[in-house]
Every structure is written in C-alpha cells, then in structure tokens.
N, C-alpha and C positions, 0 to 999 in steps of 0.2 A: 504494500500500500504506500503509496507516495501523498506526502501532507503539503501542502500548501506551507509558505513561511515569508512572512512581511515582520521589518523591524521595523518598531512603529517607534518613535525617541516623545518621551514624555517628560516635560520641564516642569517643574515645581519651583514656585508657585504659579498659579495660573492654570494650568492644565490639569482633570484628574483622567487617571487611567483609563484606556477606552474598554478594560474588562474589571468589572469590582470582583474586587477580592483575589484577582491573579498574581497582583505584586505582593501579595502579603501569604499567601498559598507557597508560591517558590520560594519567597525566605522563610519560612517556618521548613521549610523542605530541605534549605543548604543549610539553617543552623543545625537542626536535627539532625542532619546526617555528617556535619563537620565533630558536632560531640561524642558523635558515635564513634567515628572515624580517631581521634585523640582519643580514645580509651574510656569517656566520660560519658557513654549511651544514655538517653535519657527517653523517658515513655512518652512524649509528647512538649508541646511548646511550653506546656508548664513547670519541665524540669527545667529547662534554661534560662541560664543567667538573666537579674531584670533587665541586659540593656535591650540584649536580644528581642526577648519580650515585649519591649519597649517599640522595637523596628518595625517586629511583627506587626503588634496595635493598633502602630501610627505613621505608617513609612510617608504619606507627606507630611509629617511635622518634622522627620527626623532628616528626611533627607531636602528639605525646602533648596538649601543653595547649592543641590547637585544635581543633575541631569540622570534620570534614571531612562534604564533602555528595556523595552519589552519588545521579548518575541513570542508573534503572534502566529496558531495555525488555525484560520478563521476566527473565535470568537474566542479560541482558547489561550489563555496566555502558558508558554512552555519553556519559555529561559527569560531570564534578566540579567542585567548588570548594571553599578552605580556609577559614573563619573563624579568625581569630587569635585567642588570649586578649585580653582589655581591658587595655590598657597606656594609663594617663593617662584611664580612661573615653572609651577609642577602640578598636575592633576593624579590623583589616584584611583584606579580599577578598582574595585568593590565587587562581593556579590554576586563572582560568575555563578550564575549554574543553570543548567539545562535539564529538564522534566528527564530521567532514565530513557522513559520509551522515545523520546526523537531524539536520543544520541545520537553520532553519527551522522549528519543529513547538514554539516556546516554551520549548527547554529549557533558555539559559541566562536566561532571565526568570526563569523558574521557580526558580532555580536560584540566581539572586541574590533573587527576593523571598523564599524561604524563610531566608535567610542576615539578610534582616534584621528579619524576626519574632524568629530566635533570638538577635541583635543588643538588640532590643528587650527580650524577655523575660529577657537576663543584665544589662541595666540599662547600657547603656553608652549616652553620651550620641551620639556619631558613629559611622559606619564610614566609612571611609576606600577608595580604592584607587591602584593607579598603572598605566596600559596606554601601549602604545607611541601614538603617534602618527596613524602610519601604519595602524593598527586603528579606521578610522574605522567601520565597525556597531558595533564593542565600544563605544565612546564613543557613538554617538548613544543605545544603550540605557541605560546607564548616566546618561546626562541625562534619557530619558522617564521612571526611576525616582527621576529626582529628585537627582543627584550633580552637581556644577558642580566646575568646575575651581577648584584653590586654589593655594596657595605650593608648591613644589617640595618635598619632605622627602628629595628622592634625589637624587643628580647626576648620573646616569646624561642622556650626553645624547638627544634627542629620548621623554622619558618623562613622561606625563600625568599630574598627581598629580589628585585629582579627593575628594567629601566629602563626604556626606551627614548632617543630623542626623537624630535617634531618635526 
C-alpha cells in the first residue's frame, strides 16, 4: 500500500495544526518510547517527566517561538519535528519521529530537509541537533544530510550532539 505524504510547516503562534491532536499523539509516542528506549519504560504519558507532560498538554504554548513540522498522510498526522528559534545564529532539530508503520517511505528526510530550507531562509548560520547513540539510522541520516558530530553542549550521558552549516 503506498500512502500519500504532504509536509504541511505549522508556525506558532498564529496557526493551529491542521489535524487536532496529531502533534500531541506523536510526542507522547517519541517520549514514551525515548524512556523506554534509556532503560526508564514507562506505562503511559503519565509516567513521564512533568516537562514532557507539559509538551504533550500544550505543545503550542511550549513551543510558541518555534516552527513545528507535521507530516501528513491525508488527514493523519504521522511524523513531526520542532525547529527552535535562532539563538547565537543556530536553530535546533527537536522531536524527530515518524509513526513505526510509515517508516521507511522518506519521511523523516523529508522532514528534516524541509526544517533546513526554513533554517536557511530565517538566516541562521547552523542547525544543530543531539540523538541518543544507540539511534544509529537516526545518525547515519542525519550524516547523508550533511551533520557531523561536534563538542557535547548537553551532559546527558550517551547523547550525540551533531551540526550542520547553512
């Protein structure tokens, strides 16, 4: 079966998502399964951390001065990802994740190349990101798009910081 897929780029403030409750579906989806994945499994969004929680609840409050990206297969929303505001002429990737069943089909390619046209065209010199380790497809794409690993900016241990320029 082949699915239809349109990135639809949704700004905060001003715009809300054009599927309710798909942006908040996929992050309760990547935290739940990032705690899992760190050893810290949790039975649902109420085992996680309040910021998470917080993301989940209210993602346009939380994320008002960043550019969130939704992919869409018709009415469904099936991957996101967050662009941060430019802080120091850098934006930071957030938030990849793509639904399991349309893995495979480009769309977190898709999903980060659109994030750094709009990288581009707000005039920041880098984007930046940080993935676990252990997420080795995430990293080998993130390198065919051109990101190499840099200095650490987090302490978190086993976490990838990684750096592209504009």
């Amino acid at each position: 079966m082949i699915h239809q897929r349109e990135i639809a780029v949704v700004r905060w403030p001003g715009q809300v998502p054009p599927v309710q409750g798909g942006l908040a579906d996929l992050l309760a989806a990547y935290h739940v399964q990032t705690q899992a994945e760190k050893g810290e499994a949790v039975a649902g969004v109420e085992g996680l951390p309040d910021r998470y929680r917080t993301e989940i609840a209210d993602p346009q409050s939380v994320f008002a001065d960043d550019v969130v990206l939704l992919a869409l297969s018709g009415d469904t929303a099936v991957g996101c990802l967050v662009v941060t505001a430019s802080v120091d002429g850098r934006s930071e990737i957030k938030r990849l994740w793509t639904e399991p069943a349309f893995r495979g089909q480009g769309i977190a390619f898709s999903l980060i190349s659109t994030a750094l046209v709009h990288a581009e065209e707000s005039g920041v010199s880098a984007v930046r990101l940080s993935v676990w380790k252990w997420r080795a497809d995430a990293i080998a794409l993130y390198e065919r798009l051109g990101f190499t690993v840099t200095e650490s900016w987090d302490e978190r241990d086993q976490l990838v910081c990684m750096e592209r320029s504009v």
